[in-house]
C-alpha positions as protocol buffer text, in pm:
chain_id: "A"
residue {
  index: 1
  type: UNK
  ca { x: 2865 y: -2270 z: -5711 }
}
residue {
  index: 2
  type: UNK
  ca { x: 2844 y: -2627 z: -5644 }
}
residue {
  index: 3
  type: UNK
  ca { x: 2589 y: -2642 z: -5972 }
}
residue {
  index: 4
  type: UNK
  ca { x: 2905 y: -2565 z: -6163 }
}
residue {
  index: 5
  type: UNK
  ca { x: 3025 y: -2962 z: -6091 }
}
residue {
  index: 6
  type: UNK
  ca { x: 2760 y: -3148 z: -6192 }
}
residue {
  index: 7
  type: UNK
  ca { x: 2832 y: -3217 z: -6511 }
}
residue {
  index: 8
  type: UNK
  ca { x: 3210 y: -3285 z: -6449 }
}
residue {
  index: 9
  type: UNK
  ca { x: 3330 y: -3697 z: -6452 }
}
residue {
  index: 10
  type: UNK
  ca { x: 3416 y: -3911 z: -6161 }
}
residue {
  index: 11
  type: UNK
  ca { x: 3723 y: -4027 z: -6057 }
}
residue {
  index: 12
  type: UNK
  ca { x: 3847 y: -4308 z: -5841 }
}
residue {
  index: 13
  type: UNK
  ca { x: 4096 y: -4142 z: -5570 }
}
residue {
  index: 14
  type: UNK
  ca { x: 4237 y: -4265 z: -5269 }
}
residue {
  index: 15
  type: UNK
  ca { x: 4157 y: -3946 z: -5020 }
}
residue {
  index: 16
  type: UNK
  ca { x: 4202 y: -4175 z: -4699 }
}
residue {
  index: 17
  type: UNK
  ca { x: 4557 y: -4263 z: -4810 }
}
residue {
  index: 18
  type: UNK
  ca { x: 4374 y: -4633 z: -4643 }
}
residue {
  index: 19
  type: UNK
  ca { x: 4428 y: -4837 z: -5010 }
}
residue {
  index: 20
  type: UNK
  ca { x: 4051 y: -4779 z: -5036 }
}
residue {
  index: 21
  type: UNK
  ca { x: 3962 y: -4584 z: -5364 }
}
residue {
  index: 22
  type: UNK
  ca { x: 3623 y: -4341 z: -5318 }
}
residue {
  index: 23
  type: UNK
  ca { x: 3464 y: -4241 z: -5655 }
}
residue {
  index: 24
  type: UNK
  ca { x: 3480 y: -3833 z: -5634 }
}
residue {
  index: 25
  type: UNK
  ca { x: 3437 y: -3546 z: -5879 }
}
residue {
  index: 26
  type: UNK
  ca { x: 3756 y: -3453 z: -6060 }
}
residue {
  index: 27
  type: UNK
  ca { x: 3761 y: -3056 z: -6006 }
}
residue {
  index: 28
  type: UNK
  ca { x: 4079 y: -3013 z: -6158 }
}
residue {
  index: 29
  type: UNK
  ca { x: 3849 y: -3030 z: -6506 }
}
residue {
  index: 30
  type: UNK
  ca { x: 3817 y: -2685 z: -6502 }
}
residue {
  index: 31
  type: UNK
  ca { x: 3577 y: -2555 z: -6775 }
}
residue {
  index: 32
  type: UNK
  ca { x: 3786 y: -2320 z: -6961 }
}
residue {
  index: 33
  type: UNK
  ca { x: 3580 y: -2008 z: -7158 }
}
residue {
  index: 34
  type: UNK
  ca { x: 3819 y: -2024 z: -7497 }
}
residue {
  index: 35
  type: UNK
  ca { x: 4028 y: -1688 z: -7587 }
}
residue {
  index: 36
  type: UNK
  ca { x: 3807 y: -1686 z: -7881 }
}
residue {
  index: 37
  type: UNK
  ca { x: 3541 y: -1573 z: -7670 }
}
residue {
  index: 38
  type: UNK
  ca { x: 3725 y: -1348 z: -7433 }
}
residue {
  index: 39
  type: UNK
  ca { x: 3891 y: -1176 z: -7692 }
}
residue {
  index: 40
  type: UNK
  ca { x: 3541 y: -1042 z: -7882 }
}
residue {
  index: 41
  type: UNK
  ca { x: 3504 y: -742 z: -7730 }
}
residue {
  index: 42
  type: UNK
  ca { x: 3090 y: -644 z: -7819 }
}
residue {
  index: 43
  type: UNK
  ca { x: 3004 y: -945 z: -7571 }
}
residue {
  index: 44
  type: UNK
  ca { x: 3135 y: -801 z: -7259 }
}
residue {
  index: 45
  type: UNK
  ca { x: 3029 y: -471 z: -7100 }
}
residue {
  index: 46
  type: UNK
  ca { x: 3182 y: -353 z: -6746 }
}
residue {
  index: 47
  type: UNK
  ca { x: 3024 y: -360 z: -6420 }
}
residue {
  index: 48
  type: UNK
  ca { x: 3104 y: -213 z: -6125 }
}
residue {
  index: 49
  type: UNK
  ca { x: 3030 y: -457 z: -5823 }
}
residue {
  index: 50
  type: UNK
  ca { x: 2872 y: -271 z: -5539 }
}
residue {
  index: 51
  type: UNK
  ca { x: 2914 y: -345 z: -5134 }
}
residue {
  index: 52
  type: UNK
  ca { x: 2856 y: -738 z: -5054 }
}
residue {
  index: 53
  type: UNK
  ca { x: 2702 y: -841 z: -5428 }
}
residue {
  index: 54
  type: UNK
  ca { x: 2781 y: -1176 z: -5475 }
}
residue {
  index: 55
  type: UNK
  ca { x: 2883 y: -1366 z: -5818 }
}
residue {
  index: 56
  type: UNK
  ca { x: 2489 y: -1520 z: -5766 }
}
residue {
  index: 57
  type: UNK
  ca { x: 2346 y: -1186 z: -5741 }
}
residue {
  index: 58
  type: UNK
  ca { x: 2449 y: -1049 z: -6016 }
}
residue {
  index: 59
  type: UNK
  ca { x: 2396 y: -1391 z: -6253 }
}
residue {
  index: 60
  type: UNK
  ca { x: 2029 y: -1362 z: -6109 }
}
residue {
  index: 61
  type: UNK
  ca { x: 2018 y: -995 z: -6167 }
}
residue {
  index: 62
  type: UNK
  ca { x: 2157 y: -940 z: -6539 }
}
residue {
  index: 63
  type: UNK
  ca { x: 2080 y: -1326 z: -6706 }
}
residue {
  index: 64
  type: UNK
  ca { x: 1778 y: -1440 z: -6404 }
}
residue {
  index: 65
  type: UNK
  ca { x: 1958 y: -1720 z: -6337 }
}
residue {
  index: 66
  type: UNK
  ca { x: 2171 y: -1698 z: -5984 }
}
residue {
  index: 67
  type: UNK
  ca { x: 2343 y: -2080 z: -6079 }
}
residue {
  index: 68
  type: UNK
  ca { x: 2577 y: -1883 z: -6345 }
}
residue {
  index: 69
  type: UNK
  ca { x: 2736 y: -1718 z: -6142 }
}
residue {
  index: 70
  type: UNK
  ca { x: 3018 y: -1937 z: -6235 }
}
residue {
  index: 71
  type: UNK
  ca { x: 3011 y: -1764 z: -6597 }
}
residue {
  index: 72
  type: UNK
  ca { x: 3097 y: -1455 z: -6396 }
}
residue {
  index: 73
  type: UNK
  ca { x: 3365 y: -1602 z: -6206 }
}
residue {
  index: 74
  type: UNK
  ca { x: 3544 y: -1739 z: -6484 }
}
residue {
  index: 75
  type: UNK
  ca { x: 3496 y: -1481 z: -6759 }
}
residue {
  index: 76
  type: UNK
  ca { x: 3690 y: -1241 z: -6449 }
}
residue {
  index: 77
  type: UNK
  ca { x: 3980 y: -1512 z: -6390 }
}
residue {
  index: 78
  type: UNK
  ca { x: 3828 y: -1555 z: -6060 }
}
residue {
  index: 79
  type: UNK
  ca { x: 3990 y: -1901 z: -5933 }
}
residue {
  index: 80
  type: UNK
  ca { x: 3866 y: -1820 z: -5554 }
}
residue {
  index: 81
  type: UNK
  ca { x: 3524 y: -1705 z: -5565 }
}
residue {
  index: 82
  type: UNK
  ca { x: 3618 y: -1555 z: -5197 }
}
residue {
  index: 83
  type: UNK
  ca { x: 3954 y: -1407 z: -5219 }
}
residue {
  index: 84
  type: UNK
  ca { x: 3937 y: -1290 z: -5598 }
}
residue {
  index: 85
  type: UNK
  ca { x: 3587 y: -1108 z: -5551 }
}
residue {
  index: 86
  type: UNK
  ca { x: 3558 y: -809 z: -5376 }
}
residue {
  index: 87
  type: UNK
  ca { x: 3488 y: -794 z: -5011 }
}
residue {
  index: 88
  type: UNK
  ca { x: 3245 y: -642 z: -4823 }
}
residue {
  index: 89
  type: UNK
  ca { x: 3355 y: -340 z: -4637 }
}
residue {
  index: 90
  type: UNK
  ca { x: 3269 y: -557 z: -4328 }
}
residue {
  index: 91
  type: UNK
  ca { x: 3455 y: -843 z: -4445 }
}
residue {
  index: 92
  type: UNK
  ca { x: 3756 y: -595 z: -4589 }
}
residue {
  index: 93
  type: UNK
  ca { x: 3813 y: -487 z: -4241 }
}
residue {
  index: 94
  type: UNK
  ca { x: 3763 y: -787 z: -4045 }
}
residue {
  index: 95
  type: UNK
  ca { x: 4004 y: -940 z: -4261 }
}
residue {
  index: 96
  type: UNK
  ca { x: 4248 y: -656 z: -4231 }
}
residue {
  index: 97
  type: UNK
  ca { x: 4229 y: -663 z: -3867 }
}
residue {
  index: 98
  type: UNK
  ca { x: 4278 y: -1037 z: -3847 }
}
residue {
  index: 99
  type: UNK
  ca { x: 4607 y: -974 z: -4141 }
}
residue {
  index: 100
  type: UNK
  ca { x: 4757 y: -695 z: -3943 }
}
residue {
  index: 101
  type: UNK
  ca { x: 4702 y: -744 z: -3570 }
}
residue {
  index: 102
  type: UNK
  ca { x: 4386 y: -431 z: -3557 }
}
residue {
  index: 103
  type: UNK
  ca { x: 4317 y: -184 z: -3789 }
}
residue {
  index: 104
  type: UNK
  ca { x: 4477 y: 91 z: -3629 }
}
residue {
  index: 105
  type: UNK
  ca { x: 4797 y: -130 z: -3704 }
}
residue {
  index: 106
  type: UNK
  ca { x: 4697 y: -159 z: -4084 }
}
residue {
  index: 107
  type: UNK
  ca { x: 4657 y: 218 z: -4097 }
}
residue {
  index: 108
  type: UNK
  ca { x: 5014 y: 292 z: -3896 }
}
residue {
  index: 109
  type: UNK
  ca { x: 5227 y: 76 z: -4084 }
}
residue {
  index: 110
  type: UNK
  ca { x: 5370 y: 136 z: -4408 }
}
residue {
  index: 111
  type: UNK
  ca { x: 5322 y: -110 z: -4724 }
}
residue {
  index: 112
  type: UNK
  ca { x: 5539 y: 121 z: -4960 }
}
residue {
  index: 113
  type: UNK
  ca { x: 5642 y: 454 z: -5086 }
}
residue {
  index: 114
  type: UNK
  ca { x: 5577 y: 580 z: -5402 }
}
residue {
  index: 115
  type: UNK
  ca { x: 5695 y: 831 z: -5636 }
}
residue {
  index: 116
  type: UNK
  ca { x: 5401 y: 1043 z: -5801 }
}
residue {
  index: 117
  type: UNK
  ca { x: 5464 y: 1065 z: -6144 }
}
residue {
  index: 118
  type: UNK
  ca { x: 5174 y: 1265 z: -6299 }
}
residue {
  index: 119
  type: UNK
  ca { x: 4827 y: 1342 z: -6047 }
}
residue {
  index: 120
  type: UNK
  ca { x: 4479 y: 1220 z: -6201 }
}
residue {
  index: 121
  type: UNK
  ca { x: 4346 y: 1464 z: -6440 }
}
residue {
  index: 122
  type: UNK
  ca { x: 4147 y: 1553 z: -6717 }
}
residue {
  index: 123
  type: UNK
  ca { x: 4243 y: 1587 z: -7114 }
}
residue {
  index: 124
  type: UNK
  ca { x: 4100 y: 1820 z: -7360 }
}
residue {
  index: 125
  type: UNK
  ca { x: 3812 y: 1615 z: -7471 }
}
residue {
  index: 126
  type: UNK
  ca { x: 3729 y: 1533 z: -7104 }
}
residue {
  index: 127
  type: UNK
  ca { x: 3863 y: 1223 z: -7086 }
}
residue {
  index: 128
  type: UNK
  ca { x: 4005 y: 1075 z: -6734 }
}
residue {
  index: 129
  type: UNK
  ca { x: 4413 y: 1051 z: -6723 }
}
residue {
  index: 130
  type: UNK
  ca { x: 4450 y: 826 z: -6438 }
}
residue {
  index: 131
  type: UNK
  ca { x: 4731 y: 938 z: -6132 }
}
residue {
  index: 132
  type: UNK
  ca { x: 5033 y: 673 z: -6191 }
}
residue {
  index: 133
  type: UNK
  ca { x: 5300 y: 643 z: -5932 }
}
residue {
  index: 134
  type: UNK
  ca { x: 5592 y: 468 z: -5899 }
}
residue {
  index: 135
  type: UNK
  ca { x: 5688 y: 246 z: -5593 }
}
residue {
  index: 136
  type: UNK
  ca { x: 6050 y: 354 z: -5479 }
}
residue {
  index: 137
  type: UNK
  ca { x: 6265 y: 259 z: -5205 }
}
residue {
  index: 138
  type: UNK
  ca { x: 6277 y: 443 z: -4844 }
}
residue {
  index: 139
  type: UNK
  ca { x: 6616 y: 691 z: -4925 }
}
residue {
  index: 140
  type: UNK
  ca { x: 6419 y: 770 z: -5275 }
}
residue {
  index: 141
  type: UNK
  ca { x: 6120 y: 893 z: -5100 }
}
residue {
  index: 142
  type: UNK
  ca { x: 6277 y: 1037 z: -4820 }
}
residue {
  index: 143
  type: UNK
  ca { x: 6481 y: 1270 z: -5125 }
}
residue {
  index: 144
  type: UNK
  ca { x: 6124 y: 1371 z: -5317 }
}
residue {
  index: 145
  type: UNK
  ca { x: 5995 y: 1699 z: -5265 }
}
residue {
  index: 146
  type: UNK
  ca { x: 5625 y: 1647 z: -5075 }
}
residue {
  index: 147
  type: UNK
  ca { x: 5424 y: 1695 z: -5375 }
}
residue {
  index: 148
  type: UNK
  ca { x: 5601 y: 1429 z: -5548 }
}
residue {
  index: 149
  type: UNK
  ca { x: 5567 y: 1137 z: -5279 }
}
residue {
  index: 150
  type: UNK
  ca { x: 5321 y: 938 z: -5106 }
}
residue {
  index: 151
  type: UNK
  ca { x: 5313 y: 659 z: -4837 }
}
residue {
  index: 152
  type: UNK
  ca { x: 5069 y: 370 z: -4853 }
}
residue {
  index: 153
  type: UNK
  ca { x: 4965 y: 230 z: -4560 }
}
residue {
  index: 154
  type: UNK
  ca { x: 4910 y: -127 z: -4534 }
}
residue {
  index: 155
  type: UNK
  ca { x: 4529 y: -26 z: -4510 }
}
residue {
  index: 156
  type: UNK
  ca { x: 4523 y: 158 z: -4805 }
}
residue {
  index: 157
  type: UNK
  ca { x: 4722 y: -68 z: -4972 }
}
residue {
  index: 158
  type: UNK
  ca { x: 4472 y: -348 z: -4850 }
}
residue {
  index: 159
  type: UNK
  ca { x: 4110 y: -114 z: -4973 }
}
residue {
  index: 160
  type: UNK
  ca { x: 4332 y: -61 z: -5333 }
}
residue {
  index: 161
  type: UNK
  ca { x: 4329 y: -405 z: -5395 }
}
residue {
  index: 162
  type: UNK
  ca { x: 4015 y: -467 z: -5286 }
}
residue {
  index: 163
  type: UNK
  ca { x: 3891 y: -171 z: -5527 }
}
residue {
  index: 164
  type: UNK
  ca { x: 4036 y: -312 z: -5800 }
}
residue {
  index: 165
  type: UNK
  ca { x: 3801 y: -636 z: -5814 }
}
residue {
  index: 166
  type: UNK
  ca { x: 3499 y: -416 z: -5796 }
}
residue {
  index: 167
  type: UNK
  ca { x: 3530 y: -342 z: -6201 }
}
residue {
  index: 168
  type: UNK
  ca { x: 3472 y: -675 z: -6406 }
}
residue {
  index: 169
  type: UNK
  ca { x: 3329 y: -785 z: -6757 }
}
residue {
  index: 170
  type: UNK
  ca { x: 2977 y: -929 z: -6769 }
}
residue {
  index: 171
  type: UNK
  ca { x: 2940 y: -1165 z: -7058 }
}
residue {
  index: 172
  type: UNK
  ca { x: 2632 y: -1006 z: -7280 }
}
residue {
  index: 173
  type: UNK
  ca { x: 2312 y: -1199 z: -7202 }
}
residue {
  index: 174
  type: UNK
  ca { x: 2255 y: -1253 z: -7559 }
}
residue {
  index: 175
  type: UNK
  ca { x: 2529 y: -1495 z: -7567 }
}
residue {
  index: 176
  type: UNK
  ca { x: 2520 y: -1672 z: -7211 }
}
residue {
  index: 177
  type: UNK
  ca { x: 2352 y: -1928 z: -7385 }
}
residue {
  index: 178
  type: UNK
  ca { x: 2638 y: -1997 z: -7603 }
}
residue {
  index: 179
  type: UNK
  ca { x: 2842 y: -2030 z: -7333 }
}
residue {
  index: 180
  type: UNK
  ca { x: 2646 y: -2272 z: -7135 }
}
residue {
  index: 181
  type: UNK
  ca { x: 2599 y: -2488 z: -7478 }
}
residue {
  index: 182
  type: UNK
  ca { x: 2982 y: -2512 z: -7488 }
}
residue {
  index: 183
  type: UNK
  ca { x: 3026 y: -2549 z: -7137 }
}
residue {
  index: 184
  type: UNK
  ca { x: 2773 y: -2887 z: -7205 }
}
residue {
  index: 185
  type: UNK
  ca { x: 2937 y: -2992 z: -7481 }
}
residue {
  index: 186
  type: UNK
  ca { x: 3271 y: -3074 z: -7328 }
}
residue {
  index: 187
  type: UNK
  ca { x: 3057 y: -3348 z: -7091 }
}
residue {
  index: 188
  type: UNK
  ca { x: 2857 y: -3526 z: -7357 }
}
């Protein structure tokens, strides 16, 4: 993503704390996609990241150009292009095990209880109604019947999260260019 800088200014900054000032890129000019653009809905469609794509993959893939990926990583909110994209299952559990002690830790110890307030199912027309719980304390869970609880280990609780980055928006290719063009415009 380093392609991403190239157009932003220089600054003098004193990195050394020496008195000596070293001209360096100001990276806290963060190119900012405007809500005018987020907010139009018939640019985006959803994506579903699969095991170990990267932002570059899928910039290559869907506008054959792997140096957006930055698009990608801003149109998501993704400040950390490691920690706000989803892991690789190899990576997840690396980084579980190094988090937790092992993994059989991770899956022994509990994150939180939870209250099951209606199980996933399906409406009338076929629509998905998604499960939603409720996270509740210890002596709450302990006093739910065992249809109506869950426990979450810190393992689960880890994979959730990491789920949850897998769906993002992809900008429509027919406007990347836009983007770019305004991206440009705030350097000239």
């Amino acid at each position: 993503m380093p392609h991403l800088f190239k157009e932003f200014p220089k600054v003098n900054y004193d990195i050394k704390k020496n008195g000596k000032l070293e001209s360096v890129t100001n990276i806290m000019l963060r190119f900012k996609i405007t809500e005018a653009i987020r907010s139009r809905k018939v640019i985006y469609y959803e994506y579903n990241v699969q095991d170990g794509e990267r932002p570059d993959i899928i910039a290559h893939k869907y506008y054959g150009d792997s140096t957006l990926d930055w698009v990608i990583l801003m149109v998501n909110n993704a400040l950390d292009p490691i920690y706000d994209w989803p892991l690789s299952n190899h990576a997840l559990e690396k980084y579980i095990a190094n988090k937790y002690g092992s993994l059989s830790t991770a899956h022994a110890t509990v994150h939180e209880y939870r209250k099951i307030l209606n199980q996933q199912s399906r409406s009338f027309d076929g629509s998905v109604i998604p499960k939603r719980t409720l996270v509740v304390d210890q002596t709450t869970f302990a006093s739910l019947g065992a249809t109506e609880k869950e426990s979450v280990s810190k393992y689960d609780y880890e994979v959730e999260r990491n789920e949850s980055k897998r769906q993002i928006k992809l900008i429509d290719a027919d406007f990347i260019s836009n983007v770019v063009n305004q991206y440009e415009s705030i350097f000239d």
